[in-house]
C-alpha positions as CSV (number, residue, x, y, z in Angstrom):
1,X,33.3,-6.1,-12.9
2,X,35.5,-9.0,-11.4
3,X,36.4,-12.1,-13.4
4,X,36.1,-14.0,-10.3
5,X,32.9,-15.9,-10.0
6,X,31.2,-16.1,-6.8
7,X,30.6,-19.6,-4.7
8,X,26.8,-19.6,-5.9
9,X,28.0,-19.1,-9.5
10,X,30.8,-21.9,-9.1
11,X,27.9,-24.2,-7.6
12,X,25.2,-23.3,-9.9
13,X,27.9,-24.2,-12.6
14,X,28.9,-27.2,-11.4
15,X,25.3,-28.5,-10.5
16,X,24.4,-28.2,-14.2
17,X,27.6,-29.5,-15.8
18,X,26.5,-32.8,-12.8
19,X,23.0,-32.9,-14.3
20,X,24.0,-32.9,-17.8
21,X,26.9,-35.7,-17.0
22,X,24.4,-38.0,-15.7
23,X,21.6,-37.3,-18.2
24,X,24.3,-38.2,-21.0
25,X,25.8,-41.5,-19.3
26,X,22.1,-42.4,-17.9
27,X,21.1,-42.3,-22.1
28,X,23.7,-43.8,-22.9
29,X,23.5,-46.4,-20.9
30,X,19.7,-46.6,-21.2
31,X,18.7,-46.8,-18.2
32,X,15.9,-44.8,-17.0
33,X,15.9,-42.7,-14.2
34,X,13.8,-45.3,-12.1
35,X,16.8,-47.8,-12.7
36,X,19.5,-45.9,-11.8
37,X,17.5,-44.0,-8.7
38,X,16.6,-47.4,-7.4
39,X,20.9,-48.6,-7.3
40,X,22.0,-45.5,-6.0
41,X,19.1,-46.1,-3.4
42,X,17.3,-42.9,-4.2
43,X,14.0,-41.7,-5.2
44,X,13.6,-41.1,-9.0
45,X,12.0,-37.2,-8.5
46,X,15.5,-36.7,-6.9
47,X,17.8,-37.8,-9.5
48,X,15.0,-35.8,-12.0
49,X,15.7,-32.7,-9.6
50,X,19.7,-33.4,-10.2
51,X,19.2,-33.9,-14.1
52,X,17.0,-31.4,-14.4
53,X,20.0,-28.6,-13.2
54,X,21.3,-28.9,-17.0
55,X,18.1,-26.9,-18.0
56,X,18.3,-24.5,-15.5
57,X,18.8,-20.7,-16.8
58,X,18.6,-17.8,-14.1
59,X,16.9,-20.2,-11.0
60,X,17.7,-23.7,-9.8
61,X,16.2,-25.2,-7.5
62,X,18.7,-27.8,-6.3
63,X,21.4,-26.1,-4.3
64,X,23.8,-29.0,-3.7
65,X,23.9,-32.5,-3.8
66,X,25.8,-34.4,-1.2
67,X,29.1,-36.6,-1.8
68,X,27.4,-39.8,-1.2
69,X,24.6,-39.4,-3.4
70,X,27.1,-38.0,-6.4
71,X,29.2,-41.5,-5.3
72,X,26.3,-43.6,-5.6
73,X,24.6,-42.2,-8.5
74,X,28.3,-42.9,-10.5
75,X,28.5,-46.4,-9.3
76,X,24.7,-46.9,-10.2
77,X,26.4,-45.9,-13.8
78,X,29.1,-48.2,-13.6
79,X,31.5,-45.0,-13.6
80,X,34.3,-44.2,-10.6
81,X,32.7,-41.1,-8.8
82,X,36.1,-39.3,-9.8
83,X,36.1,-39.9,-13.7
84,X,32.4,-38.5,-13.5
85,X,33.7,-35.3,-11.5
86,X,36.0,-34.4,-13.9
87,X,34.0,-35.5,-16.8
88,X,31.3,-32.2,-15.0
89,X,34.2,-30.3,-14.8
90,X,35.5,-30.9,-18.0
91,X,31.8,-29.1,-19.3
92,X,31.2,-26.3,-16.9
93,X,32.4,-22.7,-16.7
94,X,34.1,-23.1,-14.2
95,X,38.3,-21.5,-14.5
């Protein structure tokens, strides 16, 4: 077996390590999901869908999220879209 993960593993990885980073600076924060949805000028069930990734075991059902909603989902958090990518990074599997 190969040590080398495949792109759905890498993204399935990342999307969780996403979720989780926004559920923990969204609590921080404490903000609700409405709040932050409404600045990043999204719907609420979406940024629940994005969250929600951090629970995920075998299935997820988000399969990406785009650049400019990751962007304004970390401005809505008053975080620079790159400190928030590496803080995902910094928690996923990903070598």
């Amino acid at each position: 077996m190969s040590n080398v993960k495949n792109n759905y593993e890498i993204n399935k990885d990342l999307l969780i390590s996403v979720g989780q980073v926004i559920f923990d600076a969204r609590s921080r924060l404490k903000m609700t999901q409405e709040e932050v949805a409404s600045k990043a000028g999204l719907s609420w069930r979406y940024l629940q869908n994005i969250e929600s990734a951090r629970k995920a075991s075998k299935s997820i059902h988000l399969k990406s999220i785009s650049l400019s909603v990751f962007a304004g989902i970390a401005n809505a958090l008053g975080i620079s879209p790159d400190d928030l990518l590496k803080k995902a990074l910094a928690h996923t599997k990903i070598r």
